[in-house]
C-alpha positions as CSV (number, residue, x, y, z in Angstrom):
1,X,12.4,23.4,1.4
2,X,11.2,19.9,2.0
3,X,8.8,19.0,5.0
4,X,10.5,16.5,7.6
5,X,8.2,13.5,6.9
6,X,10.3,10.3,8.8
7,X,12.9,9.7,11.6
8,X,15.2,7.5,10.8
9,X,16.8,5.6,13.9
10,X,19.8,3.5,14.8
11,X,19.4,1.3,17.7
12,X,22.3,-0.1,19.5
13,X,24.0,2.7,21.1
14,X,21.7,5.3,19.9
15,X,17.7,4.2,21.4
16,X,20.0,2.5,24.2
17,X,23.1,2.0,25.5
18,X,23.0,-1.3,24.3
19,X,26.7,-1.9,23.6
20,X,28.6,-1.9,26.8
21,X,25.5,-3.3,29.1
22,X,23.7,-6.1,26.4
23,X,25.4,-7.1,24.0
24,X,29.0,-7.2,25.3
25,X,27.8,-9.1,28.3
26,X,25.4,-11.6,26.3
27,X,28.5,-11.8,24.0
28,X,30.5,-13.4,27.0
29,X,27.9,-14.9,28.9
30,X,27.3,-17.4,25.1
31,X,30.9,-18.0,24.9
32,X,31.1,-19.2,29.1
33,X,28.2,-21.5,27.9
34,X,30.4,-22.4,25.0
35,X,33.1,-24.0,27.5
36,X,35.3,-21.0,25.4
37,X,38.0,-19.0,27.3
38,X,36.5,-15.6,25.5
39,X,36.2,-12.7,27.7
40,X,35.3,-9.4,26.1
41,X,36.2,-6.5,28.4
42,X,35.0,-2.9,27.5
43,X,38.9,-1.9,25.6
44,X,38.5,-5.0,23.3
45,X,34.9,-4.3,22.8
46,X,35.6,-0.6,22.0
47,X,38.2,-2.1,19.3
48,X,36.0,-5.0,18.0
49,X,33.0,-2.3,17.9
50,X,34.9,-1.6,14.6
51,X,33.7,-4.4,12.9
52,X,30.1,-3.8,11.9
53,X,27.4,-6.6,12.6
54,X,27.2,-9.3,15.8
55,X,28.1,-12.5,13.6
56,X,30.3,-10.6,11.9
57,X,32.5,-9.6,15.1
58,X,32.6,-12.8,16.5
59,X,34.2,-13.7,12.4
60,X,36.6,-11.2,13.1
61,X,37.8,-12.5,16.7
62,X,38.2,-15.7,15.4
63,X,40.5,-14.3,12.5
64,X,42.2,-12.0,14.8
65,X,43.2,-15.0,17.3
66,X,43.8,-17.7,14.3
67,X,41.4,-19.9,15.8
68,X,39.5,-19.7,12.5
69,X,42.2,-22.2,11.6
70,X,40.5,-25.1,13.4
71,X,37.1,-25.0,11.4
72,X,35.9,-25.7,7.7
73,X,34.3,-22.9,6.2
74,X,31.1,-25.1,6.5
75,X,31.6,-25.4,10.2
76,X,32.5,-22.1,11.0
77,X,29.7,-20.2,9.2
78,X,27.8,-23.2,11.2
79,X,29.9,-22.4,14.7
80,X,28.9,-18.3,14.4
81,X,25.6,-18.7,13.7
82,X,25.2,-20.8,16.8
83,X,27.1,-18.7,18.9
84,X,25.4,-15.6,18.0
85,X,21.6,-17.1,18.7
86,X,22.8,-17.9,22.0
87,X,23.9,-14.6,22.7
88,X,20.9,-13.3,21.0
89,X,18.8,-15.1,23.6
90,X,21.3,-13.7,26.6
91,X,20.4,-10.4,25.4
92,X,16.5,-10.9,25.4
93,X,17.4,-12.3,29.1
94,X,18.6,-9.1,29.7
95,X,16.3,-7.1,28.5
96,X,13.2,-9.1,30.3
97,X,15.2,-8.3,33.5
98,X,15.4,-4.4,32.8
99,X,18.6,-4.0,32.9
100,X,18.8,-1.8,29.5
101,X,16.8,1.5,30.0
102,X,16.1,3.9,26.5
103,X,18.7,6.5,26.7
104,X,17.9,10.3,27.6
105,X,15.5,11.8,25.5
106,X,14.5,9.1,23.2
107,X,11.0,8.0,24.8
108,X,9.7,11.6,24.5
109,X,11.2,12.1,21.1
110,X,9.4,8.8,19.7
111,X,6.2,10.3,21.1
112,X,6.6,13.9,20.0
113,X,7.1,12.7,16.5
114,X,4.4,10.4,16.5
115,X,2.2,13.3,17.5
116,X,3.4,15.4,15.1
117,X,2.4,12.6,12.3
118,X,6.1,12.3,12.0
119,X,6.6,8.9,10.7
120,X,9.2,6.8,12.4
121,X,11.7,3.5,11.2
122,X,14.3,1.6,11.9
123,X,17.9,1.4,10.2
124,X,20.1,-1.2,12.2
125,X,22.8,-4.1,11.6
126,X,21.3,-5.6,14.6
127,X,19.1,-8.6,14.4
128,X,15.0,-7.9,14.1
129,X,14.7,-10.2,17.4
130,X,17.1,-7.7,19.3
131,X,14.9,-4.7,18.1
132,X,11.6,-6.2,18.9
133,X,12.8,-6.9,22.3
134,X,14.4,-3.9,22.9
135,X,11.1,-2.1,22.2
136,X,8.3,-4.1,24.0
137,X,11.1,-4.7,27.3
138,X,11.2,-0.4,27.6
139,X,8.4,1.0,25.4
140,X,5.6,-1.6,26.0
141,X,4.2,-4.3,23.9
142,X,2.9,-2.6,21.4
143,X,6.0,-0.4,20.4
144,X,6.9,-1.9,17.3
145,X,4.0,-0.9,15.9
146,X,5.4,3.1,16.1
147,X,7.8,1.9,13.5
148,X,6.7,1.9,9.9
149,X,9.6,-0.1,8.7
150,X,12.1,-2.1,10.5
151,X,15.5,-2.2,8.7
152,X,17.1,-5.0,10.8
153,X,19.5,-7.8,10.6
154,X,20.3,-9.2,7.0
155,X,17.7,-7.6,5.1
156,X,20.5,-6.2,3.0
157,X,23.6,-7.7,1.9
158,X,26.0,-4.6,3.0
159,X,26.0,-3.7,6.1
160,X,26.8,-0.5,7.5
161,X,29.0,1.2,6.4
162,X,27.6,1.0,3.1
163,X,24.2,3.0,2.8
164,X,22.0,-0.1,1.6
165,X,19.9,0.0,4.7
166,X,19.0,3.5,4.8
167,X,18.3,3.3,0.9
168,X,16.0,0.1,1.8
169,X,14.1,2.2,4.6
170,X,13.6,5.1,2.6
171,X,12.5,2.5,-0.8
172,X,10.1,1.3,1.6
173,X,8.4,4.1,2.6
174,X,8.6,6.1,-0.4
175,X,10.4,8.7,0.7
176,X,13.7,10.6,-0.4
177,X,16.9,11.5,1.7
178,X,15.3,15.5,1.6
179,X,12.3,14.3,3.3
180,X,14.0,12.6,6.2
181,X,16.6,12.4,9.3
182,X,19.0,9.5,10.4
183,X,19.8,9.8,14.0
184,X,23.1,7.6,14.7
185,X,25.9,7.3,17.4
186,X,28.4,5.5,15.6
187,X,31.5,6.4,12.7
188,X,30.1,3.7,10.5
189,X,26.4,4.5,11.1
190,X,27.3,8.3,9.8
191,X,28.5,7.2,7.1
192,X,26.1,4.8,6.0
193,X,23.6,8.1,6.4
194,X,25.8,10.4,4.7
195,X,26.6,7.5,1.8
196,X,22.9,7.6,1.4
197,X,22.3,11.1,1.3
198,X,21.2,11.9,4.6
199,X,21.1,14.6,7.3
200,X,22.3,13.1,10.1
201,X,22.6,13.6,14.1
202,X,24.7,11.9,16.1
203,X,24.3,11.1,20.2
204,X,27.9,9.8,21.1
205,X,28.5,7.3,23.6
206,X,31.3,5.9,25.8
207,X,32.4,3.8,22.6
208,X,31.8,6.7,20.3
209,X,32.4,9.9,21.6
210,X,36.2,10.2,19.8
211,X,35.3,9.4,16.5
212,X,35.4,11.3,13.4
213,X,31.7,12.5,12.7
214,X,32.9,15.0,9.4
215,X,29.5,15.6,7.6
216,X,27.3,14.9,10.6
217,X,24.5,18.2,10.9
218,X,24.7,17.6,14.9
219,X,26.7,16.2,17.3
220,X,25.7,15.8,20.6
221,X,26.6,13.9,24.1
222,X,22.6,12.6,24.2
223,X,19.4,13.6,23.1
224,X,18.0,15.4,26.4
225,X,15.5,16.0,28.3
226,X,14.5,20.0,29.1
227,X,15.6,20.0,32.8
228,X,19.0,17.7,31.3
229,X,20.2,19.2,28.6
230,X,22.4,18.0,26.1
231,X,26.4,19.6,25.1
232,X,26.8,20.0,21.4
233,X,30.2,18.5,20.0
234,X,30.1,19.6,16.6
235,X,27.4,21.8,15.0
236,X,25.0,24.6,15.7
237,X,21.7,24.0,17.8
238,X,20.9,27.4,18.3
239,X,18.8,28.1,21.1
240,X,17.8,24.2,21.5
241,X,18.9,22.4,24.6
242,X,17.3,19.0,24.0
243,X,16.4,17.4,20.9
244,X,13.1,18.0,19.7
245,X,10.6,18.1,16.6
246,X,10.9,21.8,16.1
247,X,14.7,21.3,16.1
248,X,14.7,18.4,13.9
249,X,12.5,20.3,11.5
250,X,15.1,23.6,11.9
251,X,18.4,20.7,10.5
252,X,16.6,20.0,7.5
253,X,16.7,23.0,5.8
């Protein structure tokens, strides 16, 4: 039986509920600065949620509307990349002003593993800016240090669904798929942990909760706390009612 040596995280919808109250909202506030008429509501950001990556999505939009028409593909690649800084920056805004809090469970998790001599990374499509931010903004300034690799942004070609990220993290730390657990909210963020050989836990969210999660080890509304338990979807806790190291340690086998 292999030793859990390594959390693996997601972050946007797993650390926080970053979806529905950063990034949809900096999505729209860059596109108001923009003079465009874009307004991403929470059923067409459920639906573009689909599409993995923030440069990506906005790629998608603009071949869903046919106003990818209007650009070369010089200008458009060009036109994204813009776009999606500025909303990048709208999210820091939000972040500096405290309006994303760490979901349930995940601030005492992070420091139960790390005092366990757990060894924690990151595994995200998101943008390395983003996760900074997100963890100096709710876990202090010197949170990013917890994290012994940060798998973020473009660092690999494919993007979830395809497992490159999690094979990079693990590559990085010299670890194997045995010695670790992904910890994910999303369809496509399963799979990329299942593609690279992972046991996986999922916290749903709003976005999430209806998706099919075949192959995940635990499914789960949130991570917990002791007095606020968590409801299991789709697997077998046992007697656990929050997620915790001894837990963790018990899905590995």
């Amino acid at each position: 039986m292999a030793e859990l040596a390594a959390l693996l995280f997601d972050v946007d919808g797993t650390l926080a509920d970053t979806e529905r109250h950063g990034h949809r909202v900096a999505f729209n506030r860059a596109f108001a600065d923009a003079g465009l008429e874009w307004e991403w509501d929470d059923a067409l950001y459920g639906e573009l949620l689909e599409v993995t990556g923030g440069k990506e999505r906005i790629h998608h939009y603009l071949q869903r509307t046919g106003e990818e028409a209007r650009f070369s593909p010089e200008e458009l690649n060009d036109f994204v990349a813009r776009l999606h800084a500025a909303k990048t920056e709208h999210y820091k805004r939000l972040l500096a002003e405290g309006g994303i809090p760490l979901r349930p469970g995940i601030e005492r998790l992070l420091r139960e593993a790390r005092m366990e001599g757990v060894r924690l990374a990151i595994a995200t499509t998101t943008t390395h800016d983003n996760v900074s931010a997100l963890l100096q903004q709710t876990l202090g300034p010197e949170a990013e240090s917890w994290f012994e690799v940060i798998g973020a942004g473009d660092v690999v070609p494919a993007k979830k669904p395809a497992p490159d990220i999690y094979h990079y993290v693990m590559e990085k730390m010299g670890l194997s798929p045995q010695q670790c657990v992904a910890l994910e909210d999303s369809v496509h963020g399963v799979q990329a942990a299942l593609g690279a050989g992972l046991k996986t836990v999922v916290t749903v969210n709003d976005y999430t909760r209806h998706g099919d999660f075949s192959g995940a080890t635990l499914v789960i509304d949130q991570a917990g706390e002791p007095e606020q338990p968590f409801t299991v979807l789709h697997g077998d806790a046992g007697e656990g009612d929050h997620l915790n190291m001894a837990l963790l340690r018990r899905l590995l086998v």
